[in-house]
Structure formats: C-alpha cells, structure tokens
N, C-alpha and C positions, 0 to 999 in steps of 0.2 A: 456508295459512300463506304469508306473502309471504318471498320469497327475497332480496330486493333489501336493501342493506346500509345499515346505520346508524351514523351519527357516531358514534364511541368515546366511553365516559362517562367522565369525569373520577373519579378515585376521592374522594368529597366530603370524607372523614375529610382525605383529604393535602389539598385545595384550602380546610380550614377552618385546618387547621395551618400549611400557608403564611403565613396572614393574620392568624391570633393569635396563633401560636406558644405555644399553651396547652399547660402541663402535662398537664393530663387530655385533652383531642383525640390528644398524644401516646400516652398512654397505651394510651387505643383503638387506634392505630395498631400498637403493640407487640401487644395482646391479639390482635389480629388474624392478624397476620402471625410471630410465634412459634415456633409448630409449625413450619410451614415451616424458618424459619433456625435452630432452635434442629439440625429434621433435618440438614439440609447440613455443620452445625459437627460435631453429635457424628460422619455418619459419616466425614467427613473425618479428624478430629483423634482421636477416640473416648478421648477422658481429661476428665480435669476443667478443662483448660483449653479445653472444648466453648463452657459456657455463658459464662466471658468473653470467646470469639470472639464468641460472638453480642451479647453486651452492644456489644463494639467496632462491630457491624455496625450497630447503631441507634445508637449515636453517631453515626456517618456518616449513617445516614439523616437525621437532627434537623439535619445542617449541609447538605447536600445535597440536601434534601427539593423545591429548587426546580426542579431541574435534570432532574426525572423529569417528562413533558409528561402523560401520561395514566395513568389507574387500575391500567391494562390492563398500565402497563410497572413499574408498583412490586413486583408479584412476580419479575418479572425481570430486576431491578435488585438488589433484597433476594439473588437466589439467584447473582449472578455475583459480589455484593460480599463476600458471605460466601465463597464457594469463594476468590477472590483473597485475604482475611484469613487463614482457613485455610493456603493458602498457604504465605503468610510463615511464618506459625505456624510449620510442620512446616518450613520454610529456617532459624526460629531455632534448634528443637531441633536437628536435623543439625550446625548450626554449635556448639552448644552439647555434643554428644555427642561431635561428633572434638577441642574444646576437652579434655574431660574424659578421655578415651580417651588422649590424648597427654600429659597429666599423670599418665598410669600407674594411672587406674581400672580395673578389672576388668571386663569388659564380661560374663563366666559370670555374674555376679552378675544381671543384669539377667531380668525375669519373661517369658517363652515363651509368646503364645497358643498351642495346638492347631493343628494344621495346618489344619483347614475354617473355623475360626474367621476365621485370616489369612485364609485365601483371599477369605470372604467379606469379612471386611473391605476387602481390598484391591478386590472388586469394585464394594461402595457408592462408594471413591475413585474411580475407575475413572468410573463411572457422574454423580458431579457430576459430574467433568473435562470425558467430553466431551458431557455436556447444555447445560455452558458453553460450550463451542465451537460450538454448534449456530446458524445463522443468523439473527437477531433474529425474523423473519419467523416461523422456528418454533419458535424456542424461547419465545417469551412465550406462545402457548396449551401448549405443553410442559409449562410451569411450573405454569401457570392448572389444567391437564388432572388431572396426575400427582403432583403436590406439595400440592396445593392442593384437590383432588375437588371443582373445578367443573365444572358442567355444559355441555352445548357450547352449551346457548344461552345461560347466562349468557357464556360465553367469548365468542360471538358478540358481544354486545350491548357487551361492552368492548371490545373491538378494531375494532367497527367495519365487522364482518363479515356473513356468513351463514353457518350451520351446515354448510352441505356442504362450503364453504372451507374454516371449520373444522378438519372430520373431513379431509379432502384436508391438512392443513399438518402435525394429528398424523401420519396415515398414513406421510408423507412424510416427517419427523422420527423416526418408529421405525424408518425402513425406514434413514436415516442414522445413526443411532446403534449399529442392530446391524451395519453396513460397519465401522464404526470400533471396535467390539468385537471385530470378528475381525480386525481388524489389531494390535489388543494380544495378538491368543493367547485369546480369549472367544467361541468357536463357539454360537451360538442364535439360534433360528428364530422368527418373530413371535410365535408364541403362548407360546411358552417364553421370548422378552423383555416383553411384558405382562405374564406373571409374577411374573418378577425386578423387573419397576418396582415393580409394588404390594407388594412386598416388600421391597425393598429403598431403596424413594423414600417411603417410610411419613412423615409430619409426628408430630413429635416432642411429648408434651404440655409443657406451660408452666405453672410457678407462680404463683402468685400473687406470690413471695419474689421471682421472677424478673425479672416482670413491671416489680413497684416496681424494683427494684435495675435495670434498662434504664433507667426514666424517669431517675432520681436522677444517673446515671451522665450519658446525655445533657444534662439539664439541669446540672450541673457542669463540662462543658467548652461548652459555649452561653455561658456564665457569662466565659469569658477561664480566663487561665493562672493566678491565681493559686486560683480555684476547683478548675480542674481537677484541681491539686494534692493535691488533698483525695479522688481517685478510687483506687479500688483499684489498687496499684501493675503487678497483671497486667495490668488494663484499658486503662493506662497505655504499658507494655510494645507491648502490639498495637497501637496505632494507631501508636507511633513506627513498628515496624518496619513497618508495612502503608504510613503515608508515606512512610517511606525507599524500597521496594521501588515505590509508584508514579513516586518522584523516578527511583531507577534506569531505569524504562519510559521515562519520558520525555526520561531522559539520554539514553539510547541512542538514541532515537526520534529526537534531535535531531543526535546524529551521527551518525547513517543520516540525515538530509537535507541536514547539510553533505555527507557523500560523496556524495553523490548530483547534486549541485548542482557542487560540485567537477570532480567526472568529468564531469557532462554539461554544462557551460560550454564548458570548449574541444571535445567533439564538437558543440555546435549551433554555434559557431565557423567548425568547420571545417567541418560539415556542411551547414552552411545557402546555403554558394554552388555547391555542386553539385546540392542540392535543385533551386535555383531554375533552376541551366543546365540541368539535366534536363527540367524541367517546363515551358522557354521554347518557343515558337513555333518559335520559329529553331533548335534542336536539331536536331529532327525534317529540316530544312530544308539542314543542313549534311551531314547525313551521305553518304556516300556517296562515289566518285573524282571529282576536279575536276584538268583539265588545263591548266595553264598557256598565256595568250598574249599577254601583255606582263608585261613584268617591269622598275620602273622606279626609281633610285638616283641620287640626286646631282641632280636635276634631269633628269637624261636615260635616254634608254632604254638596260639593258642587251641587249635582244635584237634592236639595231640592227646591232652587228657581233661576233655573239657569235666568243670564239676558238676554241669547240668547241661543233657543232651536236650539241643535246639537247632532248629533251622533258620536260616539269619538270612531276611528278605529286605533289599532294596529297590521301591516303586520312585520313578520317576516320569511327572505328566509335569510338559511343558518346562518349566524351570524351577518347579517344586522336586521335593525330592523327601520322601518318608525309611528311613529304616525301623524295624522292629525283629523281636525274634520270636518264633514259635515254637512251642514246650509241645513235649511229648502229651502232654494231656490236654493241649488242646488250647491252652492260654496262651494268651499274646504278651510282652513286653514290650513297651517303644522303647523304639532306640534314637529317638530323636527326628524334627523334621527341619525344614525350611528349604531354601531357593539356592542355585548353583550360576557358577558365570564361568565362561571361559576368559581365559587370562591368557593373549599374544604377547609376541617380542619378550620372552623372557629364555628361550632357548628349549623348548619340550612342549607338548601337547597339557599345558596348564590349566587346573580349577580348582575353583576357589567354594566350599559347599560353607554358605553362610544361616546361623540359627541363632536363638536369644543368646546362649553362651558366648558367642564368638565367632570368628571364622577358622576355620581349618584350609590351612595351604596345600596342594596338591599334584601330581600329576597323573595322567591316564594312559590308557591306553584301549583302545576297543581292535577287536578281529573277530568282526563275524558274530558267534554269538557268545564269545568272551569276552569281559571288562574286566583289567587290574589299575586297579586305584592303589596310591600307596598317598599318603597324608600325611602330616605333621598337625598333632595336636594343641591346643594350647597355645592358638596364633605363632604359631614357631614358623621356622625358617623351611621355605619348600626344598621338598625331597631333590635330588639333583639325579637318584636313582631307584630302581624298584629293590629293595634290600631294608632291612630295619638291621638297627646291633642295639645293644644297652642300651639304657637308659637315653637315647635319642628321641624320643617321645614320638615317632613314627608306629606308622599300622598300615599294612600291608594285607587289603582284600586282593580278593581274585573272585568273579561272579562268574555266572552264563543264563541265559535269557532262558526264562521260561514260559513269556509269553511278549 
C-alpha cells in the first residue's frame, strides 16, 4: 500500500450544490450529514428546541455552503457551527430564565434530572466544547473519526493525507482532549476516553419529517426576507440570536484591534528610534570612555586658556551617556547625563544627546579611536558642519577612546 499522500476530495454533493443550488442536492446534503448535527444539538441543548438548532445549522449551511473549500472540512464546519448555535441557544434561555425568575416565577417549580443523568449530560456538553476547541488540523478527522464512523482511509483520502498521519492526528487529539478534561474536573485514561466518545459522541438518527422540514426551512430564507417570514418562528429566533452573537465576536474582535493599534502606534513611535540606534553600526562603535582634546565655541578654542585646568571625560553604556570633568585635585564636576538616538534621513551621520534641560542637535563622526561631535545647544538648529563662528551657539568636541 503506498504511504505517500493524496489531494483532498472535494465533497461532490456540496461542489454540485454550489453550482445548482438544487433543492434535492440539498436535500442529500442534509440526509447525509444529520445524524451528526442532529447529535451535537440534542446533546448540547437536550430539549425540543435540539431539532430547530439543527434546522438553524443548515440554514447556514445553504447560505455558506461556498465558504467550506473541501469535503473533508464540511463535517467540521457542520460540528463547530452547530456547538456555536447551541450556544446562543443555552445564552437565550439563561437570559430568559433570570428574565423570568426576577418577575417572581418560582424556580421549585421547574423539573430535576437525577443526579447521573446531569452529570452525564453535562459531560456530552463538556465534550462538544472542547472537540470544538481542538486545532483544525485534528479536529476535522476528530469529527470525520468519532462523529461520523469513517474509516482512516476514507479519512485519509479526504484530507489529503496517509493513514498513519491520520491515526498520529486522532492519537494526538485524544491525548488533547482528555488534558482538557481534566482541567474541567473529568479524570480518564485513553481507554476509558474512547469509551466515553463512542458513547457519548453517538450520531443521532434523522427523519424523514426532519429531513423535509431542514430543506423547506433553508430554501425559505435563500428565498429573501419576506419568504423567510413564513419559517417556524423558533427557527427564526436562532439565527437572529446566533447573528447577533457572531456580530458581538466580531464587535469585540474589532475593538480588540483598535486597542491594539492604539496602544501599539505610539510604542512603535517611540520605539522604533531606539530599535534602530540599537542595531546601528555606530552603537556598538560609541560605547565605551572617550577623553576630551579640543573643545571649541564661538569660533575659538575653549581649551586655549582654559581658567581651570581639567580633563573632560565622556562615558557612554548602551544609550546612556554621562559627561563630567576632572580637576587637577582630584574633584569631579558633572557635566550632565542622559540617553542619545541616532537620527537618519536628515543628510549626515545625526544625534540627538537628550537630558532634563533639553535636547541638543548634532552630528558625528567616529574613525577608529576618534569621535568629533559638534552640537547645537539650546534645542537649536543641527550643525550642517564641523565648524562653530559667533554667537551660533554650537560646540565642537573632539575625543579618543581610552578604554
């Protein structure tokens, strides 16, 4: 038998009803697929409003039906679209029972499964929930597998795969689903979760009544609004709410990307000129003590007749930068500190050495183990050359590294 994997099949029922959008292809489509979501609905909802979840879920399929690319992905699209209908469902009634509860209905009145009953009930919810959380990757032979009792090589053949991938994606999907059961409080071991699946993941049978009343339904709202009108009013009911509740997802979704965008506008902002002094050349090239020997202002030298002889040291670690100067006897002066940024696209090798005062504009230049800085003080306008004259409020160092 050859191991090597094969294109996904298209599922042909859905790829004729794309294109004719016939009644009866539909039809097929429903008889097919049924069991399945007829399962998911009852054990989610387990009342009589089972089978109009399910009716809602092929509505959506009949308007949707394009939007599913292969065979392979319509059970596991059918099984996340119905848990999400479901859903709402169970968000209506809640909303509807504290409605009712707070109008001073008597909630003793209401009927009691048996305690194992719940329990199991609550574990087939339990068990859609997180089959629908499961990774696409496994959860569509999941679906194919468990829901559906195909075979690994038919599974193979729709997805595209080989059989031992396959059995590797189920494996790999029980061993994630019983993690996630025992984070709910649902302790069991693989063989006692294959169990519970085929037990509890069982496909539902389908009537004939059912069937019709799916097609009738979908082709009614296919039809426009004023068709639709004409649908069973619970039928009705779920797709608003199951709308509504997609519109909420992607209310939400869409203001979690303004925040998002919000907040991270001014950090790339601000972030992006430190990125880039970071990752310059010349970073790596500055760091380190650089000792003063010329120092020039106004056109002229300051350290021509200085009136107290010092040595004028500039340390720079990382994108800090400390100047101070040192006296003949041994005492320090600062001469100020704070952080520095390279400044591109301005036409020179530009920085900008920013401190409580202000910032000072700039340009450089390093060779080796010399740096000439010349600056503008006073937020003034940057240097365009290495030169000071009068009263232009520039200063013109020149250093070399001493360590």
């Amino acid at each position: 038998m050859s191991l090597s994997p094969v294109p996904p099949v298209k599922d042909s029922l859905l790829a004729d009803f794309e294109t004719t959008k016939s009644p009866e292809v539909f039809e097929a489509l429903v008889q097919r697929y049924s069991p399945m979501v007829l399962g998911v609905c009852r054990r989610i909802l387990q009342s009589s409003d089972a089978e109009d979840a399910a009716q809602a879920v092929f509505v959506l399929l009949w308007q949707k039906a394009g939007q599913i690319k292969d065979g392979a992905a319509v059970s596991a699209w059918l099984h996340r679209t119905a848990c999400n209908v479901c859903c709402n469902v169970v968000r209506s009634r809640l909303s509807r029972t504290r409605h009712e509860q707070h109008a001073g209905l008597d909630s003793k009145t209401m009927s009691r499964e048996p305690a194992d009953e719940m329990q199991l009930a609550e574990l087939h919810k339990i068990l859609d929930e997180e089959v629908n959380e499961l990774p696409d990757k496994w959860r569509v032979p999941f679906v194919l597998f468990h829901l559906e009792n195909r075979s690994l090589a038919e599974i193979a053949v729709a997805v595209g795969s080989t059989i031992p991938t396959v059995g590797a994606w189920l494996q790999r999907s029980r061993t994630r689903l019983a993690e996630r059961l025992r984070r709910r409080g649902v302790t069991v071991g693989s063989a006692g979760l294959t169990g519970i699946l085929y037990q509890s993941l069982g496909a539902e049978a389908a009537s004939s009544a059912f069937v019709s009343a799916a097609v009738q339904s979908a082709g009614l709202f296919s039809a426009g609004p004023t068709s639709a009108a004409a649908c069973p009013p619970a039928i009705v009911a779920i797709l608003k709410a199951y709308a509504a509740g997609q519109a909420s997802i992607w209310g939400w979704a869409s203001v979690i990307v303004i925040v998002v965008v919000l907040v991270s506008f001014p950090v790339v902002i601000w972030g992006w000129p430190i990125l880039q002094t970071r990752s310059a050349v010349d970073f790596e090239r500055l760091q380190g003590e650089w000792q003063e020997i010329s120092h020039e202002r106004d056109g002229g030298s300051v350290n021509a007749q200085p009136r107290i002889a010092y040595v004028a040291t500039l340390k720079i670690s990382g994108r800090r930068f400390h100047r101070y100067q040192t006296l003949t006897d041994g005492r320090v002066i600062d001469g100020g500190s704070g952080t520095f940024l390279f400044v591109r696209n301005v036409g020179a090798d530009a920085i900008d050495f920013s401190q409580w005062q202000g910032t000072a504009h700039g340009i450089y230049d390093v060779d080796g183990d010399t740096l000439t800085m010349c600056v503008t003080t006073n937020s003034g306008i940057r240097p365009d050359s290495f030169s000071t004259a009068a009263n232009d409020g520039r200063q013109l160092h020149k250093y070399v590294r001493v360590q």
